[in-house]
N, C-alpha and C positions, 0 to 999 in steps of 0.2 A: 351219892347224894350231895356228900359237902363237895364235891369236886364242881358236880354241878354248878351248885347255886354261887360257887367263888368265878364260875367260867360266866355266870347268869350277869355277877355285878361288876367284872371287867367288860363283859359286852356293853353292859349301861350307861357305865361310865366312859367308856370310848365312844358311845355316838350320845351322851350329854357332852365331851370334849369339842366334837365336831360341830354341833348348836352351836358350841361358843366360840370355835373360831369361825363358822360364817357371823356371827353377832355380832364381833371385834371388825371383821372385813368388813361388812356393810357399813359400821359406826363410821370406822376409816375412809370407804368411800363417801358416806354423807359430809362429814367433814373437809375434806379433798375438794366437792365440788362446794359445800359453802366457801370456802375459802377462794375457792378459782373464780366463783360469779364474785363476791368481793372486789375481788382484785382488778374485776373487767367492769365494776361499776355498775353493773348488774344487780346491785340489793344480795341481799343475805335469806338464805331459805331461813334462818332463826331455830336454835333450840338446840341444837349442835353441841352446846358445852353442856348442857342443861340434861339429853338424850345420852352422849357418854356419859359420863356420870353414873348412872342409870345401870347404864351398862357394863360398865367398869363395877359398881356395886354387885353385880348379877355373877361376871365371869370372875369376881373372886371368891364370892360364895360358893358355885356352881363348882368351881375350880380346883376347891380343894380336897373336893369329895374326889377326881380324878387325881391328881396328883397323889392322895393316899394309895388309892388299889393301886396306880403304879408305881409305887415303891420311891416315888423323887420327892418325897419331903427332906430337906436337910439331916442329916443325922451327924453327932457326934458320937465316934466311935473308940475316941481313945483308952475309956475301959472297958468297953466291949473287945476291944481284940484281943484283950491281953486273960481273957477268960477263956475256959475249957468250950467245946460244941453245947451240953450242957446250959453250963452257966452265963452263955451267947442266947439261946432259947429263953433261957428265961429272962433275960433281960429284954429283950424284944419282946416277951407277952407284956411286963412290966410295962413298958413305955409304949403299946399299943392300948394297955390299960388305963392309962395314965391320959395318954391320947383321946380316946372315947371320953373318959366323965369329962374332961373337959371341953369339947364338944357337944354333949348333953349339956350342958350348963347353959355355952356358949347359946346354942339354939333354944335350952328353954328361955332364956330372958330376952332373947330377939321376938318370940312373940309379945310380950304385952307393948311392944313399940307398932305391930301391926294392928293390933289388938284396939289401941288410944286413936291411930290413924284409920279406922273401919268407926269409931264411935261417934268420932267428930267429926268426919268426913271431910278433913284437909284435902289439901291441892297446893301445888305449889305456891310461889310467891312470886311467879315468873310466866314472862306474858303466855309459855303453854299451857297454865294454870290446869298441871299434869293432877288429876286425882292420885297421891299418894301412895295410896293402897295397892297400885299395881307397882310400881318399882320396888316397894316393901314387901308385898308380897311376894313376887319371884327371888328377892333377898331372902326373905325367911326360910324359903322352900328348897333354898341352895343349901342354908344353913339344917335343915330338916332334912334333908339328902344327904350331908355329910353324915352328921348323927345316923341316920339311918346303914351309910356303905360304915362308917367305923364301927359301929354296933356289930355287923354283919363281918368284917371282916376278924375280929377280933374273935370271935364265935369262930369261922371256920380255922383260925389259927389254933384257938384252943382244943378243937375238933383232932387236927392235924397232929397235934404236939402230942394229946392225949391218946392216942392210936398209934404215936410210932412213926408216923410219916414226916421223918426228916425233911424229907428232897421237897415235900410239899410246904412243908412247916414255913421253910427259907425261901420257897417261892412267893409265899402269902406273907410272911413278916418279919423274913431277914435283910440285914441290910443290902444283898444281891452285891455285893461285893468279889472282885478277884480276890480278896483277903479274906475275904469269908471260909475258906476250904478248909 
């Protein structure tokens, strides 16, 4: 069952990853050709800087929820090597623990900015005079995804650790390191 649901939220977040690189490729192309009609004097499609942004807000929220289940957050590990297998585990629950409430926080307080932006019905301040609420929205729901995969992940870690499954433990919340053995 937990093997499952950890196999459930690397699937999700490998094709939420793929969303985001075609999101970045499109931005890119749009930008590419405002740029080339520009340059040929052809007028500007407009909103370009306005549209990344946007986007760039989206794939880093989005983004981080993937980068967690695969294991490529930065880590420092210089007192974690020098601990027993042991004392390696549980620092890694620690700092996946530490991970999550911060995370929870992080997203609870990004809702009352969508929250303020649904009440007063902002729009940009730029001639696409973008309603707010949809680039905040997919922001917050990046942020609500993360919370939700680190919620989840830190569960099946605990699951893992609490059962004995080493090999699993370190697949789901060690640093995957060659130095890891």
């Amino acid at each position: 069952m937990v093997a499952k649901l950890h196999g459930a939220l690397l699937r999700a977040n490998r094709l939420v990853a793929l969303v985001l690189g075609a999101a970045l490729i499109a931005t890119v192309l749009f930008i590419l050709v405002d740029v080339v009609l520009r340059k040929l004097g052809a007028g500007s499609l407009g909103g370009s800087d306005e549209l990344s942004g946007y986007v760039m807000a989206a794939v880093a929220s989005w983004g981080l929820a993937c980068a967690l289940v695969e294991r490529a957050h930065v880590r420092i590990d210089v007192l974690r090597l020098r601990l027993t297998a042991p004392g390696r585990a549980l620092l890694d629950i620690f700092a996946m623990i530490v991970t999550n409430g911060i995370v929870l926080l992080i997203a609870w307080h990004c809702w009352p900015v969508l929250e303020k932006t649904l009440a007063r019905g902002s729009r940009a301040n730029t001639p696409l005079e973008t309603p707010l609420w949809i680039p905040q929205g997919i922001w917050f729901a990046g942020w609500a995804w993360f919370a939700v995969s680190a919620t989840a992940l830190t569960l099946i870690g605990l699951a893992y650790f609490l059962s004995g499954q080493r090999a699993r433990f370190d697949a789901t919340l060690g640093l995957g390191s060659e130095l890891d053995a």
